[in-house]
mmCIF file of the N, C-alpha and C atoms, coordinates in Angstrom:
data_MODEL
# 
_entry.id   MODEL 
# 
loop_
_atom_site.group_PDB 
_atom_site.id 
_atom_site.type_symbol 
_atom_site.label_atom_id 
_atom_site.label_alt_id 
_atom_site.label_comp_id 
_atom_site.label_asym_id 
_atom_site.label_entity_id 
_atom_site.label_seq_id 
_atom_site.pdbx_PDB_ins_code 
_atom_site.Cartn_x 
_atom_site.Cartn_y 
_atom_site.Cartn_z 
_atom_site.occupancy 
_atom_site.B_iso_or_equiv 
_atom_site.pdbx_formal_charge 
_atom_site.auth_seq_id 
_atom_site.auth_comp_id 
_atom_site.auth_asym_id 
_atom_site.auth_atom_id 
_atom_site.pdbx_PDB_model_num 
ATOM 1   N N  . UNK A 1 1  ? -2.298  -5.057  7.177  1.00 0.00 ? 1  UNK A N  1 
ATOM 2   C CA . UNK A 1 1  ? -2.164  -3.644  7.403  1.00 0.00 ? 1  UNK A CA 1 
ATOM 3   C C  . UNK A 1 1  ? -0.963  -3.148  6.605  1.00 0.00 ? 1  UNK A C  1 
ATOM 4   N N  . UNK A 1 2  ? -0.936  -1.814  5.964  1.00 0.00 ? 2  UNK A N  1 
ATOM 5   C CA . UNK A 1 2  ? -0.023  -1.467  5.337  1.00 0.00 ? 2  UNK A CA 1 
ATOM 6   C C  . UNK A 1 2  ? 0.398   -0.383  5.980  1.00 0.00 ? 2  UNK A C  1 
ATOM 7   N N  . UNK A 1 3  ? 1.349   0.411   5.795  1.00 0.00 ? 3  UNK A N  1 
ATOM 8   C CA . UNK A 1 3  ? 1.884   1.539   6.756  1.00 0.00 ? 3  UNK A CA 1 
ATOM 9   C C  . UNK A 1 3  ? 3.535   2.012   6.346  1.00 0.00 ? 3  UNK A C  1 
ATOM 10  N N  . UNK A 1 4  ? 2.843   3.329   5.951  1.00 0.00 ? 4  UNK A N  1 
ATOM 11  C CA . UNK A 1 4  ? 4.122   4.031   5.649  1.00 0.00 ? 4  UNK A CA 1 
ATOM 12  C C  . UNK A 1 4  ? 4.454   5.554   5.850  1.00 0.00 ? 4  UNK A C  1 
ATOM 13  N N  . UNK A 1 5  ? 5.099   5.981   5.997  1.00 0.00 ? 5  UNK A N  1 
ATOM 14  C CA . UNK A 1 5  ? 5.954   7.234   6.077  1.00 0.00 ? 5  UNK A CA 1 
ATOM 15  C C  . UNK A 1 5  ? 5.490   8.416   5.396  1.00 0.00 ? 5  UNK A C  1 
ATOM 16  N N  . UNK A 1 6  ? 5.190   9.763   5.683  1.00 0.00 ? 6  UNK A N  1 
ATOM 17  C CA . UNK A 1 6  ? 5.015   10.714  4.819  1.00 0.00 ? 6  UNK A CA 1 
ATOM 18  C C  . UNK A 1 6  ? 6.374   11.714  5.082  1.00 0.00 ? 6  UNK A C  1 
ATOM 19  N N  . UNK A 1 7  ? 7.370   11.966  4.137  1.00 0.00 ? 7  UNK A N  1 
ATOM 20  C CA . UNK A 1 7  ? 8.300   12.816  4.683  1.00 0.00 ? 7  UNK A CA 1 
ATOM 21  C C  . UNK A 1 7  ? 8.251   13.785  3.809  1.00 0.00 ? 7  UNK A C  1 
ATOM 22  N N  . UNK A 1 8  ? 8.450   15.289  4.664  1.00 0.00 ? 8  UNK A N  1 
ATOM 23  C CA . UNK A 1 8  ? 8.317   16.315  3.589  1.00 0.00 ? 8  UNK A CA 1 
ATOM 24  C C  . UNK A 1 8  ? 9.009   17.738  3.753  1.00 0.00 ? 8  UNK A C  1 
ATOM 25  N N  . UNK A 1 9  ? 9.179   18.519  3.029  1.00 0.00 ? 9  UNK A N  1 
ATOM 26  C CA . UNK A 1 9  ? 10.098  19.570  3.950  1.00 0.00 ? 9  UNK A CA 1 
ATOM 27  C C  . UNK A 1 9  ? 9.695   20.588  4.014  1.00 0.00 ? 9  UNK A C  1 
ATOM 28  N N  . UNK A 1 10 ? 7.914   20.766  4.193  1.00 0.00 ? 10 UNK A N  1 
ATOM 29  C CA . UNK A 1 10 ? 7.037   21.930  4.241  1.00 0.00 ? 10 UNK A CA 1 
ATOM 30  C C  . UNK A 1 10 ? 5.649   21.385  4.771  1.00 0.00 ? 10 UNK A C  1 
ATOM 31  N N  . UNK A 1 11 ? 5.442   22.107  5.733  1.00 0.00 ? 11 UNK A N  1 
ATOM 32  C CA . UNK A 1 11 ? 4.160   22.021  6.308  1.00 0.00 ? 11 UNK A CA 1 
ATOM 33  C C  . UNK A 1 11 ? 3.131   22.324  5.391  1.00 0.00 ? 11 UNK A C  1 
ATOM 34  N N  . UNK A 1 12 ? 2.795   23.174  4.541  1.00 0.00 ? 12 UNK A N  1 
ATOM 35  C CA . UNK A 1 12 ? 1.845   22.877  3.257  1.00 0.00 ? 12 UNK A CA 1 
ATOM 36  C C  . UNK A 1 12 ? 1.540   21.460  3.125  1.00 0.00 ? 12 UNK A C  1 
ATOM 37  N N  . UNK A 1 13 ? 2.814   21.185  2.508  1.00 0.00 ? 13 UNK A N  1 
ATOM 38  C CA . UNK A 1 13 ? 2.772   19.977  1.906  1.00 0.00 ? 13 UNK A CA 1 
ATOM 39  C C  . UNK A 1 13 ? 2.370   18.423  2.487  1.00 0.00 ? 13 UNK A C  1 
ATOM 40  N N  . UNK A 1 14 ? 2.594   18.576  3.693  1.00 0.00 ? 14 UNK A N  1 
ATOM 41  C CA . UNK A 1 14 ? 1.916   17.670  4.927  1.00 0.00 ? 14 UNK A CA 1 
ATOM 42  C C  . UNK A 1 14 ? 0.691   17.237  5.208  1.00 0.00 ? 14 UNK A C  1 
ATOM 43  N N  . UNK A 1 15 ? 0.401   18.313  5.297  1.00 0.00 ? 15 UNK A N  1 
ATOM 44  C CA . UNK A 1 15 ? -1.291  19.091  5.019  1.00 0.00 ? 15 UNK A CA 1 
ATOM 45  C C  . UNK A 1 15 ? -1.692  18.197  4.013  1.00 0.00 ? 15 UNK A C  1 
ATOM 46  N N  . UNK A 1 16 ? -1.356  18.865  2.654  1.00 0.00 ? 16 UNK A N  1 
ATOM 47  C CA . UNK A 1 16 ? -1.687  17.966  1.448  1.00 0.00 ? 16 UNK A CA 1 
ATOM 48  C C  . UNK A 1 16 ? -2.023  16.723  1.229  1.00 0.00 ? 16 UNK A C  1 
ATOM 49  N N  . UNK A 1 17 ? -0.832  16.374  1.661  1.00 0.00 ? 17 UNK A N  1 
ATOM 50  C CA . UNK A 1 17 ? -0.217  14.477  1.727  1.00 0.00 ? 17 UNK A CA 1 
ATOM 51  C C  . UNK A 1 17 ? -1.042  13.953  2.250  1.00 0.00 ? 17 UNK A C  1 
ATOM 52  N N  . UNK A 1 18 ? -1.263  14.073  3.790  1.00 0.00 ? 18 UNK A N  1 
ATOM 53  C CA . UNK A 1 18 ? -1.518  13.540  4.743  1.00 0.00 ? 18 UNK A CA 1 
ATOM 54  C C  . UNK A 1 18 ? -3.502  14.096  4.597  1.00 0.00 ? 18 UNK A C  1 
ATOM 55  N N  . UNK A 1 19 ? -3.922  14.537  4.263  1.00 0.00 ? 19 UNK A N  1 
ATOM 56  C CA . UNK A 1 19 ? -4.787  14.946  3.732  1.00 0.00 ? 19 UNK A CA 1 
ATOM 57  C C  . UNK A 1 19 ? -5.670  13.936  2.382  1.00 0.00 ? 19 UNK A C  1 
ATOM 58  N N  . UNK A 1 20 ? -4.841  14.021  1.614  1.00 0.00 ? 20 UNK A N  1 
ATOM 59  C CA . UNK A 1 20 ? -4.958  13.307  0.365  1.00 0.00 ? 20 UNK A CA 1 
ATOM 60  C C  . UNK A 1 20 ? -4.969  11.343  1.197  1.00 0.00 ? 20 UNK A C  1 
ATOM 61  N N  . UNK A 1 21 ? -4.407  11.583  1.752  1.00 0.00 ? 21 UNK A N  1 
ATOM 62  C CA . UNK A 1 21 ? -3.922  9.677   2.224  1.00 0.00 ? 21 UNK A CA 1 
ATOM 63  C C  . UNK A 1 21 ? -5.473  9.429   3.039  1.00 0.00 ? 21 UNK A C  1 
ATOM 64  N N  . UNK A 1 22 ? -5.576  10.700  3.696  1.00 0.00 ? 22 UNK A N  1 
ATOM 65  C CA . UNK A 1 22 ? -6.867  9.945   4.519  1.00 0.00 ? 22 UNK A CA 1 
ATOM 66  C C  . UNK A 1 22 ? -8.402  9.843   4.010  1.00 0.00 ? 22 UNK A C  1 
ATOM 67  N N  . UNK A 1 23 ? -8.084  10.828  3.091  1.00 0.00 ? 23 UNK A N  1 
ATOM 68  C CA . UNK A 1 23 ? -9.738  10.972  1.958  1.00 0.00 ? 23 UNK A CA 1 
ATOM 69  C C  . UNK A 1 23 ? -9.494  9.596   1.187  1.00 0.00 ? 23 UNK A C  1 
ATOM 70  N N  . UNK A 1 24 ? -8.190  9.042   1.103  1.00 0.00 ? 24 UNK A N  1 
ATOM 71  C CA . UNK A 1 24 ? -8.122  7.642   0.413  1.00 0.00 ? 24 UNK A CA 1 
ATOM 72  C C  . UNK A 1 24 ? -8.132  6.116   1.242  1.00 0.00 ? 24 UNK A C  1 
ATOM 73  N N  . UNK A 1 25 ? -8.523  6.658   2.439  1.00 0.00 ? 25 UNK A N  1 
ATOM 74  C CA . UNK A 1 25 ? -8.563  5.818   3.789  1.00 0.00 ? 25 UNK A CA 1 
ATOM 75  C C  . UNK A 1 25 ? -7.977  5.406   4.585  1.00 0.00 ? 25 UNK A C  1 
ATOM 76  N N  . UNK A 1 26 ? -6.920  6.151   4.666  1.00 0.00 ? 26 UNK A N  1 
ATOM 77  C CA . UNK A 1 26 ? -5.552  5.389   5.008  1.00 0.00 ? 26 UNK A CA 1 
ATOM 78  C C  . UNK A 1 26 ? -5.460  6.414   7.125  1.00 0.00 ? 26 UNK A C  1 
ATOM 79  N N  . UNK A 1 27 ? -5.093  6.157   7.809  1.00 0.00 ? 27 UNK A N  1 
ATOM 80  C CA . UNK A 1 27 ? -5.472  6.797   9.053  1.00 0.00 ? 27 UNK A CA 1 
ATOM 81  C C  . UNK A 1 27 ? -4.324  6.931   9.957  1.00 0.00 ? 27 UNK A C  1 
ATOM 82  N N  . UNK A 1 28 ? -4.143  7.812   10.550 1.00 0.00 ? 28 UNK A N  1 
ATOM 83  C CA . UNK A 1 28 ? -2.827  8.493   11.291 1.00 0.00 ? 28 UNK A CA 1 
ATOM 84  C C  . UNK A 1 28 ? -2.536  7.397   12.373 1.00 0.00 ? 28 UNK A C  1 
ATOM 85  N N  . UNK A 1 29 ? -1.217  7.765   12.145 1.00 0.00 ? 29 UNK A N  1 
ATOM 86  C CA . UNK A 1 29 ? -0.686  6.684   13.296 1.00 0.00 ? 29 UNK A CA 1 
ATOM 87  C C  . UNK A 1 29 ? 0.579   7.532   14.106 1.00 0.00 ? 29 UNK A C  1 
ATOM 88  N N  . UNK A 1 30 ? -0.054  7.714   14.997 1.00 0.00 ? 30 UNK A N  1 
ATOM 89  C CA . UNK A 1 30 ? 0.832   8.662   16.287 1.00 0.00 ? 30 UNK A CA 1 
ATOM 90  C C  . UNK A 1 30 ? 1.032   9.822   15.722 1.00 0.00 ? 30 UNK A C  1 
ATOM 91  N N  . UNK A 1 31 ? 1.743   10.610  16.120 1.00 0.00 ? 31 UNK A N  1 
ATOM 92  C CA . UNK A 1 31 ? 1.526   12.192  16.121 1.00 0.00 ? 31 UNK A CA 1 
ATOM 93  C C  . UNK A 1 31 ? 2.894   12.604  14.971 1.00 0.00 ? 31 UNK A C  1 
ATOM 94  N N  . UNK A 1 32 ? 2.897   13.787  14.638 1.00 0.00 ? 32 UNK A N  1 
ATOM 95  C CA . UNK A 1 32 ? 3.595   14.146  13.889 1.00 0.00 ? 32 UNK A CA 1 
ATOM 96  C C  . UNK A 1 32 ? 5.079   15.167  14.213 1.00 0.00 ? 32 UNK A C  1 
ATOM 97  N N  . UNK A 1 33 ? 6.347   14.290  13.718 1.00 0.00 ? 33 UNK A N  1 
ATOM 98  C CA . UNK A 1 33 ? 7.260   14.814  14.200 1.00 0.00 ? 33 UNK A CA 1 
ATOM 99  C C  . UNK A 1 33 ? 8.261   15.334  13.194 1.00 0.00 ? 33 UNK A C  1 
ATOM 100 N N  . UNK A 1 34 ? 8.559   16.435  13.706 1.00 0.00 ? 34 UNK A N  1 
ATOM 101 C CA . UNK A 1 34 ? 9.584   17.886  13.320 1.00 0.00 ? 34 UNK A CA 1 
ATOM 102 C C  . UNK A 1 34 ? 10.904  17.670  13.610 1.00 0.00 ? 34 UNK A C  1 
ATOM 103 N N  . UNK A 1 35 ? 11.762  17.867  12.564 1.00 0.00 ? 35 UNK A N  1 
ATOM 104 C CA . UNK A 1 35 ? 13.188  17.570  12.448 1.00 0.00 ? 35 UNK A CA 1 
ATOM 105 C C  . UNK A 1 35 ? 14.119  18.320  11.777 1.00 0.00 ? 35 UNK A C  1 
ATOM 106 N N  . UNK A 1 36 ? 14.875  19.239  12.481 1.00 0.00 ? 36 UNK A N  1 
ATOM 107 C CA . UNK A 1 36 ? 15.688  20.717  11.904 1.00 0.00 ? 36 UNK A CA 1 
ATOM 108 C C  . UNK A 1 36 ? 16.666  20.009  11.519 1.00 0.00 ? 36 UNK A C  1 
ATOM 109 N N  . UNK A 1 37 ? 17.322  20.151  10.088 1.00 0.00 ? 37 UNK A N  1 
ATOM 110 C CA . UNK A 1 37 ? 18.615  19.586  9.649  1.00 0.00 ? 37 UNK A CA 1 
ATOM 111 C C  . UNK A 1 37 ? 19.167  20.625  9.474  1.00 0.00 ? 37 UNK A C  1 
ATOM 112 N N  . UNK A 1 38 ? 20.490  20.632  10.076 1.00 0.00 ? 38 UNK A N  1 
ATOM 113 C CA . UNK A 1 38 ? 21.551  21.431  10.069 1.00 0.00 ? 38 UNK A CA 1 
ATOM 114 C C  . UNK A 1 38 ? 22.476  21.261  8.544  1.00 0.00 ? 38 UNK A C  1 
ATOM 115 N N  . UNK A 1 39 ? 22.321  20.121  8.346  1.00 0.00 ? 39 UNK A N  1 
ATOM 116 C CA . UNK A 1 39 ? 23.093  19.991  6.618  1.00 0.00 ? 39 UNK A CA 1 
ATOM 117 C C  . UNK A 1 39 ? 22.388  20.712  5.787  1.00 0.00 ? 39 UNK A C  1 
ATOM 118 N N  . UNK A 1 40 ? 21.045  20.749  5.650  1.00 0.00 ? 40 UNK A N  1 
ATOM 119 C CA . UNK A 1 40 ? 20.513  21.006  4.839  1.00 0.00 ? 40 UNK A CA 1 
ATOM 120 C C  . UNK A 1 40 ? 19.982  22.539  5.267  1.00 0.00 ? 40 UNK A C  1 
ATOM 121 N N  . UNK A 1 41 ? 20.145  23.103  6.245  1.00 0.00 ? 41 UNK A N  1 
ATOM 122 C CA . UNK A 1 41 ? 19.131  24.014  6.579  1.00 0.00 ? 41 UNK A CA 1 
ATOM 123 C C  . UNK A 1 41 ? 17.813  24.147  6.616  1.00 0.00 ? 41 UNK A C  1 
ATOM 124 N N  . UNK A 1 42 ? 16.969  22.802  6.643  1.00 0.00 ? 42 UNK A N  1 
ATOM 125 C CA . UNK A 1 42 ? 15.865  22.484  6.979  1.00 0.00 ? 42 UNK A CA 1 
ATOM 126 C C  . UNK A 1 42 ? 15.313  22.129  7.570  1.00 0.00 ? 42 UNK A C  1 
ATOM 127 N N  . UNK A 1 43 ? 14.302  22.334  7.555  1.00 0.00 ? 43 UNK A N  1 
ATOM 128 C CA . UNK A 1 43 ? 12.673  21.320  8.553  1.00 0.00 ? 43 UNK A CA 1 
ATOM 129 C C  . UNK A 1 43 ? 12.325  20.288  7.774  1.00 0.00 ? 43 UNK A C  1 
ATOM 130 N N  . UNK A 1 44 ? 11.985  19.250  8.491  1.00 0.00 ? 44 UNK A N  1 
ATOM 131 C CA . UNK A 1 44 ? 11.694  18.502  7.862  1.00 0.00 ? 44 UNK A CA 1 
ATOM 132 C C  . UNK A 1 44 ? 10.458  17.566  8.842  1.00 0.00 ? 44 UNK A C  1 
ATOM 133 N N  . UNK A 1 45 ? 9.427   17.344  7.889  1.00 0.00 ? 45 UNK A N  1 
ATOM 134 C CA . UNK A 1 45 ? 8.295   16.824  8.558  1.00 0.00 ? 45 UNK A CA 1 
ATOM 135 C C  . UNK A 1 45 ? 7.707   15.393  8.360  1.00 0.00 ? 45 UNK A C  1 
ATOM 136 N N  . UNK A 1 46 ? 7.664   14.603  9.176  1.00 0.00 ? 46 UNK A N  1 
ATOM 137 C CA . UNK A 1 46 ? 7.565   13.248  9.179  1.00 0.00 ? 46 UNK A CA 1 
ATOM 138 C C  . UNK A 1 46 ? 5.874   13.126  9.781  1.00 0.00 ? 46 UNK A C  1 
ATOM 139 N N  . UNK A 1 47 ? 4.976   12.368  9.043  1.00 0.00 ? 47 UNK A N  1 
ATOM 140 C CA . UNK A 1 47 ? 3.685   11.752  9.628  1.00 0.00 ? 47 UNK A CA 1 
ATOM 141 C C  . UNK A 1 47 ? 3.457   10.086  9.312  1.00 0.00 ? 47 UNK A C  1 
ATOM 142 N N  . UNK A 1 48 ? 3.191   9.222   10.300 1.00 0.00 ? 48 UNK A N  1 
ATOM 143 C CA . UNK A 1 48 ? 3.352   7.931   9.941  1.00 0.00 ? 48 UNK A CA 1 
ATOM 144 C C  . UNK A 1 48 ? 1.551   8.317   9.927  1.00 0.00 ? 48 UNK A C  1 
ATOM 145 N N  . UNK A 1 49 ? 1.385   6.837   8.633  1.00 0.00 ? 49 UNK A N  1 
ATOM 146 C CA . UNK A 1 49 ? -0.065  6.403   8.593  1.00 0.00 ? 49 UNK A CA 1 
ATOM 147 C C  . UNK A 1 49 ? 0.062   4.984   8.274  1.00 0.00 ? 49 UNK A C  1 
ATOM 148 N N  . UNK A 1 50 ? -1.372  4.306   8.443  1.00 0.00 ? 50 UNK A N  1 
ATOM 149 C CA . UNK A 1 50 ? -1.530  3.008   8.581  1.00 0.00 ? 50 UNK A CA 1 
ATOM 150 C C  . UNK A 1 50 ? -2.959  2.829   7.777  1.00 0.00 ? 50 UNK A C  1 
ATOM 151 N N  . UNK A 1 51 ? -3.176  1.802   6.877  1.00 0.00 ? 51 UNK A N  1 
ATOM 152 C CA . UNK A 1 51 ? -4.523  1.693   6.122  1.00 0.00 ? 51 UNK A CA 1 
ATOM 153 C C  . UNK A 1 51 ? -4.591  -0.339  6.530  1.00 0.00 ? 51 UNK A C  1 
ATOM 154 N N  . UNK A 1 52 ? -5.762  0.071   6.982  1.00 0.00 ? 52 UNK A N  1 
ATOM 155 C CA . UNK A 1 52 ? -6.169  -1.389  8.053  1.00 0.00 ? 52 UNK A CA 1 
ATOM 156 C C  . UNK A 1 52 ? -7.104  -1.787  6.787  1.00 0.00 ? 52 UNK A C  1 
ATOM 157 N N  . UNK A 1 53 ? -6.677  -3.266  6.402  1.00 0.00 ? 53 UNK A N  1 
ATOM 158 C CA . UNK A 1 53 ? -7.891  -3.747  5.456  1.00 0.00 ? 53 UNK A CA 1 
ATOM 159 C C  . UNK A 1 53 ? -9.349  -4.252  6.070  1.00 0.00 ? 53 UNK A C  1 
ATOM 160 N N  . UNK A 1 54 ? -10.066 -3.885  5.417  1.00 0.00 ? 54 UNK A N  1 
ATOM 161 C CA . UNK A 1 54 ? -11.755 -3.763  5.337  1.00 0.00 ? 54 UNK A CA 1 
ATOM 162 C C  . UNK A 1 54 ? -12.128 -5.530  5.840  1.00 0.00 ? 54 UNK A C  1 
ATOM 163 N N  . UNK A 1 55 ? -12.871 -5.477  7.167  1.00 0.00 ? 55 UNK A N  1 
ATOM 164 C CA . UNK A 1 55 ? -13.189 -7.104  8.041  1.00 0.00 ? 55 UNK A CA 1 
ATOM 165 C C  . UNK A 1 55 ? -13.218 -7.801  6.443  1.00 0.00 ? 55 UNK A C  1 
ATOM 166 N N  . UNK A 1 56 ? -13.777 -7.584  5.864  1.00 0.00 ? 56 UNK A N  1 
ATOM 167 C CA . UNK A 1 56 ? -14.091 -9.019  4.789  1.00 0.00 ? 56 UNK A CA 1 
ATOM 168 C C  . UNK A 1 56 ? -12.730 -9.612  4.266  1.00 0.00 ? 56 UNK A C  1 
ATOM 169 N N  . UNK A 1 57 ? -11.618 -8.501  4.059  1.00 0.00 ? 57 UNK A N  1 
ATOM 170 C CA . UNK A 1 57 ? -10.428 -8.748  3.524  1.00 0.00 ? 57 UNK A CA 1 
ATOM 171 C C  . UNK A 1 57 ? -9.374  -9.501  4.077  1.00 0.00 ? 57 UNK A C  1 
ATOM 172 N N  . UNK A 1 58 ? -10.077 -9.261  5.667  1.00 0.00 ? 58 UNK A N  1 
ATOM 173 C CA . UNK A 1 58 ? -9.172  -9.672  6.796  1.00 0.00 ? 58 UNK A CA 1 
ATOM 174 C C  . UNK A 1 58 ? -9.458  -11.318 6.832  1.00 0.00 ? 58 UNK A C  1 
ATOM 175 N N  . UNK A 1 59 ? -10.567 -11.697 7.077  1.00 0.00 ? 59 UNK A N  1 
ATOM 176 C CA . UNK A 1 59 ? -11.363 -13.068 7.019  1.00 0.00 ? 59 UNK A CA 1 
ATOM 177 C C  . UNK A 1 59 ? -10.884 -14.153 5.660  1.00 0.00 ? 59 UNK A C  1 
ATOM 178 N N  . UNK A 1 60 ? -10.920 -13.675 4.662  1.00 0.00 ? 60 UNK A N  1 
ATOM 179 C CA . UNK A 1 60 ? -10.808 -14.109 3.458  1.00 0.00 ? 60 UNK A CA 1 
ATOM 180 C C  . UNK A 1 60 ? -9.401  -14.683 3.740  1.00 0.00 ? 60 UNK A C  1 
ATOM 181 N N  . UNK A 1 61 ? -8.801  -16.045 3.293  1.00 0.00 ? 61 UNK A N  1 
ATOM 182 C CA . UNK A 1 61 ? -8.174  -16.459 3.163  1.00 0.00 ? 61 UNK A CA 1 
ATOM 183 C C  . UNK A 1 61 ? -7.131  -16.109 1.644  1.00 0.00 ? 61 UNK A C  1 
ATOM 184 N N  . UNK A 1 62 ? -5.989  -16.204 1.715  1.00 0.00 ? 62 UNK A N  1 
ATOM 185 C CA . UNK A 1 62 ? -5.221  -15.542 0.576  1.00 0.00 ? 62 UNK A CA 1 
ATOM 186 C C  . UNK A 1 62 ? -5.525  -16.560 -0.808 1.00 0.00 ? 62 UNK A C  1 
ATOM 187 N N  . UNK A 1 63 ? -6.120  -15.944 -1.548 1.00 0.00 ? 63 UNK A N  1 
ATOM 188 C CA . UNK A 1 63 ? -6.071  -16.976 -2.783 1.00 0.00 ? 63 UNK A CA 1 
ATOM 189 C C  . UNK A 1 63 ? -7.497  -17.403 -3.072 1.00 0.00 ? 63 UNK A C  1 
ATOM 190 N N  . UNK A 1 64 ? -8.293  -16.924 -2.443 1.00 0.00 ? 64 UNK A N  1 
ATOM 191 C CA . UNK A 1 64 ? -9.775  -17.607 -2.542 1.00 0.00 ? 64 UNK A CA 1 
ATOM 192 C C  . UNK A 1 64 ? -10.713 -16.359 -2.707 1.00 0.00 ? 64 UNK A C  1 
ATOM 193 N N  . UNK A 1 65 ? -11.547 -16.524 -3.640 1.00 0.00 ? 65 UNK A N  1 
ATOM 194 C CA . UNK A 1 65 ? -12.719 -15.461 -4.175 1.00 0.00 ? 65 UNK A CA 1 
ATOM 195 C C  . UNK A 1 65 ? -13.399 -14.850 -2.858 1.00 0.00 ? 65 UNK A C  1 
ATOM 196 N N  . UNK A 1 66 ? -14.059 -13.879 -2.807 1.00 0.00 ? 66 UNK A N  1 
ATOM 197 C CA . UNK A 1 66 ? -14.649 -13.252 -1.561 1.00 0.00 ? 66 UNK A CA 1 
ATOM 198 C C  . UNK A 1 66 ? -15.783 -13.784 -1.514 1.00 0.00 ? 66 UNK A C  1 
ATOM 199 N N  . UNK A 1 67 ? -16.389 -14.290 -0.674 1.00 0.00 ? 67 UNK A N  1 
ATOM 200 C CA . UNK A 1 67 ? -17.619 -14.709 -0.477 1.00 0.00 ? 67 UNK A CA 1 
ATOM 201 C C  . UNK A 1 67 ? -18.957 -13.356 -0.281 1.00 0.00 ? 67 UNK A C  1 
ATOM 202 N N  . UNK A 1 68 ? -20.176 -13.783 -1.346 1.00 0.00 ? 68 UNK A N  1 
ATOM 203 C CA . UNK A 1 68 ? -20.929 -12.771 -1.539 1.00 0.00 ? 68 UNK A CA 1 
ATOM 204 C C  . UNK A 1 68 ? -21.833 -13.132 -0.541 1.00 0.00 ? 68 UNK A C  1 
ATOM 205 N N  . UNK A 1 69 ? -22.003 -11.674 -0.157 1.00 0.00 ? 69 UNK A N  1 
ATOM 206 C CA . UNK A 1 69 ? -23.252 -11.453 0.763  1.00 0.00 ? 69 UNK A CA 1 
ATOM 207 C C  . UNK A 1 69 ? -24.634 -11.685 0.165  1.00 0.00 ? 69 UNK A C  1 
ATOM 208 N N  . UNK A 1 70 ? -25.642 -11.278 1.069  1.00 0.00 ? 70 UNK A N  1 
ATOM 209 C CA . UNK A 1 70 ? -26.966 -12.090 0.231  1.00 0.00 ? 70 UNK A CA 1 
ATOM 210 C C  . UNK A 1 70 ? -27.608 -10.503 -0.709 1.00 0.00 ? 70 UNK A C  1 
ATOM 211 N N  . UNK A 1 71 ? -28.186 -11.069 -1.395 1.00 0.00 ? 71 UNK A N  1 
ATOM 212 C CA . UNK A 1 71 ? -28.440 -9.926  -2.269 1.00 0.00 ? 71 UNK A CA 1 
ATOM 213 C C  . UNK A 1 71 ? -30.089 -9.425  -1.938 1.00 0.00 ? 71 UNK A C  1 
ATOM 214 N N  . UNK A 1 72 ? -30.581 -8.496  -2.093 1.00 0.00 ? 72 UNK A N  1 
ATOM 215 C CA . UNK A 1 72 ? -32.123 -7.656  -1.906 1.00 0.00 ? 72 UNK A CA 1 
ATOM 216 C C  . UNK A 1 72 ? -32.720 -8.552  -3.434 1.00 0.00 ? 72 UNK A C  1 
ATOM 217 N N  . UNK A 1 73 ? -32.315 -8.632  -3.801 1.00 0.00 ? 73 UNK A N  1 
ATOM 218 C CA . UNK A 1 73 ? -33.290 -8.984  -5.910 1.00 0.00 ? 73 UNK A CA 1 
ATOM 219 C C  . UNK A 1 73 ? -33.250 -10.701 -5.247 1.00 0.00 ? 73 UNK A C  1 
ATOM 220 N N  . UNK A 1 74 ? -32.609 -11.472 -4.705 1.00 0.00 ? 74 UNK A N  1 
ATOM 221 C CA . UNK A 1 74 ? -32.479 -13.074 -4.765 1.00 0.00 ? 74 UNK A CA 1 
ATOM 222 C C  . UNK A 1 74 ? -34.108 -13.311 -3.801 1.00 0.00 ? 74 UNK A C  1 
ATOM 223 N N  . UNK A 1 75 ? -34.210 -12.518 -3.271 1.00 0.00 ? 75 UNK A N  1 
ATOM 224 C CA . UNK A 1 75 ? -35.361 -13.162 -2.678 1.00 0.00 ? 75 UNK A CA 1 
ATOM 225 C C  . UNK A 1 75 ? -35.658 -11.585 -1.527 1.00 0.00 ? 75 UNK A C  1 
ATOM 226 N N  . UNK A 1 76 ? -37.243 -10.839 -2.903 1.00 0.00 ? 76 UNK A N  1 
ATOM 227 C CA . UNK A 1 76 ? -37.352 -9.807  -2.084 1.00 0.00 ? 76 UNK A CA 1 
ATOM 228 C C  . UNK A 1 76 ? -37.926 -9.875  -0.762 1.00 0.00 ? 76 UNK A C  1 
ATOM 229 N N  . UNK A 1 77 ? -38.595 -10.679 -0.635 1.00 0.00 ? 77 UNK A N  1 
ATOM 230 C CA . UNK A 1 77 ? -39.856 -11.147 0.567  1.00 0.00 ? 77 UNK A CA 1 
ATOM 231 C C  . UNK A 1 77 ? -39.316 -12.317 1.735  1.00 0.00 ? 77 UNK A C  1 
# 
């Protein structure tokens, strides 16, 4: 599993991000939290996500070719 941070200092842009991450498969992880900085005079917007690898990826041992499924053409009947 991989999992990282979206930080940003506009809700547009959140939108975007977090938007863009999940059309690329990647999937929300807990809710999204708001953070007023007084140094900066900003908002600032934090969304965690997490992209879970696909069962076959998970199974597969590190270092070894993926094992192919059976094919429709090897034997139509």
């Amino acid at each position: 599993m991989r999992y990282k941070v979206v930080e940003v200092s506009s809700l547009r842009e959140l939108e975007d991000q977090v938007n863009a991450l999940i059309a690329a498969g990647w999937d929300l992880a807990g809710g999204v939290s708001v953070v007023y900085s007084p140094s900066t005079s900003r908002w600032w917007y934090y969304q965690a996500m997490a992209l879970r690898p696909l069962p076959a990826e998970r199974d597969e041992p590190p270092g070894r070719p993926r094992r192919r499924g059976p094919d429709v053409t090897d034997n139509p009947y």
